[in-house]
C-alpha positions as CSV (number, residue, x, y, z in Angstrom):
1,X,22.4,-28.6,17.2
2,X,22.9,-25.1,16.0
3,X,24.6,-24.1,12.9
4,X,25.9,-20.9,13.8
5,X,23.3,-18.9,11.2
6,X,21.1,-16.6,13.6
7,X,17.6,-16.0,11.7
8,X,17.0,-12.9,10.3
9,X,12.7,-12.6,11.2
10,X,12.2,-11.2,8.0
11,X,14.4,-8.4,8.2
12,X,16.5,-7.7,5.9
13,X,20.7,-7.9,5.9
14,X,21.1,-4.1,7.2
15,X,19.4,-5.5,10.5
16,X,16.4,-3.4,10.0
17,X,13.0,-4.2,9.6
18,X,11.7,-3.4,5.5
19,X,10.6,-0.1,5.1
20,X,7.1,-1.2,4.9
21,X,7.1,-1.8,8.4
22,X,8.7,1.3,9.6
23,X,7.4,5.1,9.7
24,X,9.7,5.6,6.6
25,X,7.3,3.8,4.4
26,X,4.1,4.9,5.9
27,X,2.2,7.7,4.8
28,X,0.9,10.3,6.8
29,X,-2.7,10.1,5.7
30,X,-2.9,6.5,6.4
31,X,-1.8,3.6,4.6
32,X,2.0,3.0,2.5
33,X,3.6,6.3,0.4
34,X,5.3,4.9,-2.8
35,X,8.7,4.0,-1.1
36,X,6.4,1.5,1.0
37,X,4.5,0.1,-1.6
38,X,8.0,-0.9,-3.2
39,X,9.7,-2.4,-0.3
40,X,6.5,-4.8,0.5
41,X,6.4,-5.7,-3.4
42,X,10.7,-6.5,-3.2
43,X,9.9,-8.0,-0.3
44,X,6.9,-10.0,-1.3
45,X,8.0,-11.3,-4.5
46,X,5.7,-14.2,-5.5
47,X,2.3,-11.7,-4.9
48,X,0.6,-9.6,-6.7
49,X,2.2,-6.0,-6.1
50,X,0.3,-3.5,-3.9
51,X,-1.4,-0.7,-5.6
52,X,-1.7,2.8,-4.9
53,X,-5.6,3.8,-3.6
54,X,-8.2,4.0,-6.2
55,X,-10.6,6.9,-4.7
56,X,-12.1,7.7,-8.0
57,X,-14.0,4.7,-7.8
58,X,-14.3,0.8,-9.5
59,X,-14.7,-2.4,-7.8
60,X,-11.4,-2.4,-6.2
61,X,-12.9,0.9,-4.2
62,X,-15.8,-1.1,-3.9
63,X,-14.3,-4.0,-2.4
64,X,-11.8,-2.3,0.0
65,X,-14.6,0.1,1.4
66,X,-16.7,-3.1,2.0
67,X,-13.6,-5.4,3.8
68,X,-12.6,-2.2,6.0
69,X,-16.0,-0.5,6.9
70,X,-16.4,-4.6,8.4
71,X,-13.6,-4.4,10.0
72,X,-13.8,-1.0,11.6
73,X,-17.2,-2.3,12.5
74,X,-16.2,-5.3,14.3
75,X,-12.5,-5.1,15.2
76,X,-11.9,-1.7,16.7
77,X,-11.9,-0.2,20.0
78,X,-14.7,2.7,20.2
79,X,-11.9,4.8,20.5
80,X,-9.9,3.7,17.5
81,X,-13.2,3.7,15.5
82,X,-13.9,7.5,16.7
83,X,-10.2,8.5,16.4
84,X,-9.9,11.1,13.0
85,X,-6.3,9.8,12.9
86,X,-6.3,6.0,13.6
87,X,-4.9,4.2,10.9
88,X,-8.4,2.9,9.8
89,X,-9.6,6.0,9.3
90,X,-7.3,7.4,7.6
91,X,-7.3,4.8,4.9
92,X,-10.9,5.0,4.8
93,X,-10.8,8.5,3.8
94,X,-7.6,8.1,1.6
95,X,-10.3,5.7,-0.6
96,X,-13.5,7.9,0.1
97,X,-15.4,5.1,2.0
């Protein structure tokens, strides 16, 4: 039987989504702006918080540039994967892939 409680999906009590999900918390050039980063991380509480990119380099670059460059390889559309301003791209660049 029901109890009456509707469930919320994930969203938050306001009834929207977190801002991580929303244009609000996404960055223009690709990936989360700061307000994005700290609504996943409020949201997420029991992982380790997002970071900004590291574009200068290390083996977090390293890593990320390796997973993604994969992914655009093998996940993409030819279109998405040619597209200056798909989402992959964009945080490709963001890092310097």
């Amino acid at each position: 039987m029901a109890t009456g409680k509707k469930s919320t999906g994930g969203k938050s009590s306001g009834g929207k989504s977190p801002a991580w999900q929303r244009k609000e918390g996404k960055s223009p050039s690709g990936g989360l702006n700061a307000k994005g980063r700290a609504s996943y991380n409020a949201a997420n509480p029991g992982k380790p918080g997002l970071k900004a990119p590291q574009p200068e380099g290390g083996s977090r670059r390293d890593s990320f540039c390796a997973r993604m460059g994969g992914m655009k390889k093998k996940l993409t559309s030819a279109k998405t994967a040619n597209d200056p301003n798909s989402r992959i791209n964009k945080a490709l660049r963001a890092w310097n892939c």
